[in-house]
Legacy VTK file of the C-alpha trace (Angstrom):
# vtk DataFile Version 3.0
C-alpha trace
ASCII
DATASET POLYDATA
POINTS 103 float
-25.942 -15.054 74.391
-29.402 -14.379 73.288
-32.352 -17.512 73.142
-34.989 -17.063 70.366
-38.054 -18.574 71.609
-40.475 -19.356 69.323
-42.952 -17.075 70.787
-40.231 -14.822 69.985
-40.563 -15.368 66.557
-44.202 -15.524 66.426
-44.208 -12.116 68.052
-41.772 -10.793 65.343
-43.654 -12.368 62.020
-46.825 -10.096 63.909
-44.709 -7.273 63.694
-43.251 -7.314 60.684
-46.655 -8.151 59.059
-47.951 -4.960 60.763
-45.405 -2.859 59.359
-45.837 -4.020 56.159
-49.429 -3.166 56.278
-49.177 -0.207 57.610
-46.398 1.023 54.884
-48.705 -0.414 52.109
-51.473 1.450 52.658
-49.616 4.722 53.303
-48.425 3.684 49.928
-51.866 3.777 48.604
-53.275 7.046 50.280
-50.113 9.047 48.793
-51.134 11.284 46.454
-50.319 11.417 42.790
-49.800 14.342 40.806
-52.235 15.293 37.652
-51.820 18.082 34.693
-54.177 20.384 33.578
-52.789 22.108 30.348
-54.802 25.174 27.976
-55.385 28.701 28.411
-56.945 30.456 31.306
-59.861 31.619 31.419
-60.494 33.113 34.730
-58.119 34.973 36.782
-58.975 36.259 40.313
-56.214 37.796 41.983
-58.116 38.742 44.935
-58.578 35.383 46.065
-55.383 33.885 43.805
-57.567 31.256 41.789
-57.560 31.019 37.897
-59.511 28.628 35.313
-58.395 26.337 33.235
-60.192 23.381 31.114
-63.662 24.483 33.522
-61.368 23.440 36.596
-60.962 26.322 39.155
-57.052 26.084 40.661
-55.839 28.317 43.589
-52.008 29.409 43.291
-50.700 30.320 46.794
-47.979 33.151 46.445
-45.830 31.409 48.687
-46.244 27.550 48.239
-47.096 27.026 44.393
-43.865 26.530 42.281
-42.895 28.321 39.324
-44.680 31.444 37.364
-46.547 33.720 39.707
-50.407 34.481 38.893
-50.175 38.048 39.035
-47.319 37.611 35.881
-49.937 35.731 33.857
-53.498 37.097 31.993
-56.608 35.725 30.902
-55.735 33.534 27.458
-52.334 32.903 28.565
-51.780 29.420 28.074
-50.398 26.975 30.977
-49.802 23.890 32.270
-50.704 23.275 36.488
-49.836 20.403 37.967
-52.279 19.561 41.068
-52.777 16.603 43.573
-55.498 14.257 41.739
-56.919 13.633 45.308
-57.460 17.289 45.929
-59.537 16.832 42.294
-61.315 13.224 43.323
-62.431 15.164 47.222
-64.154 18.051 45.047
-61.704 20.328 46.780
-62.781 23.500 44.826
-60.603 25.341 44.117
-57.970 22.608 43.933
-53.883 23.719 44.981
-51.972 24.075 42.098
-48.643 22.721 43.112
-46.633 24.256 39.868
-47.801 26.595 37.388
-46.249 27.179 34.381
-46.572 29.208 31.116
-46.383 27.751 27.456
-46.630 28.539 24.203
LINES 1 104
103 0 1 2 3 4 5 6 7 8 9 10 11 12 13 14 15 16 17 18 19 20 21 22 23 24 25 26 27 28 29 30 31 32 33 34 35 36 37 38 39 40 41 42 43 44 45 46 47 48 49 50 51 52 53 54 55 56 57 58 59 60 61 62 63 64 65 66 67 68 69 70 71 72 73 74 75 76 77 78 79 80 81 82 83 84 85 86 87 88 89 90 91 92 93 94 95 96 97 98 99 100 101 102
């Protein structure tokens, strides 16, 4: 049969409090997602960025989601969805993480 000792439990309560901490601010640093919608108007297909709304995206033919950049033109109006940290670091051009076309 197994004694708890009460620096047993003291040594647990550390623990646990560590893991929360750690899993709260993983929490925080997780990054949200943010929407840029309105016609581009920039393409680059050399380099795979676009502009839209004065914000210069890149869409990578094999990780961005949805409509590929070399099946869109300048005017063509879209929506990207894109990491607001990549935005907040001044990553330039930010990763579009889905691109889409509307109307």
């Amino acid at each position: 049969m197994w004694a708890v000792t009460a620096q047993g439990q003291n040594a647990m309560r550390r623990f646990l409090g560590l893991v929360s901490a750690a899993t709260l601010a993983l929490g925080a640093t997780t990054a949200s997602a943010d929407n840029a919608v309105g016609p581009i108007s920039r393409i680059n297909l050399t380099n795979n960025t676009f502009v839209v709304d004065g914000q210069t995206f890149t869409a990578s033919p094999t990780n961005t989601v949805g409509v590929k950049l070399r099946d869109l033109k300048e005017g063509d109006n879209v929506r990207v969805n894109y990491s607001q940290r990549d935005a907040r670091e001044g990553g330039d051009p930010i990763n579009a993480m889905r691109l889409e076309k509307t109307e």
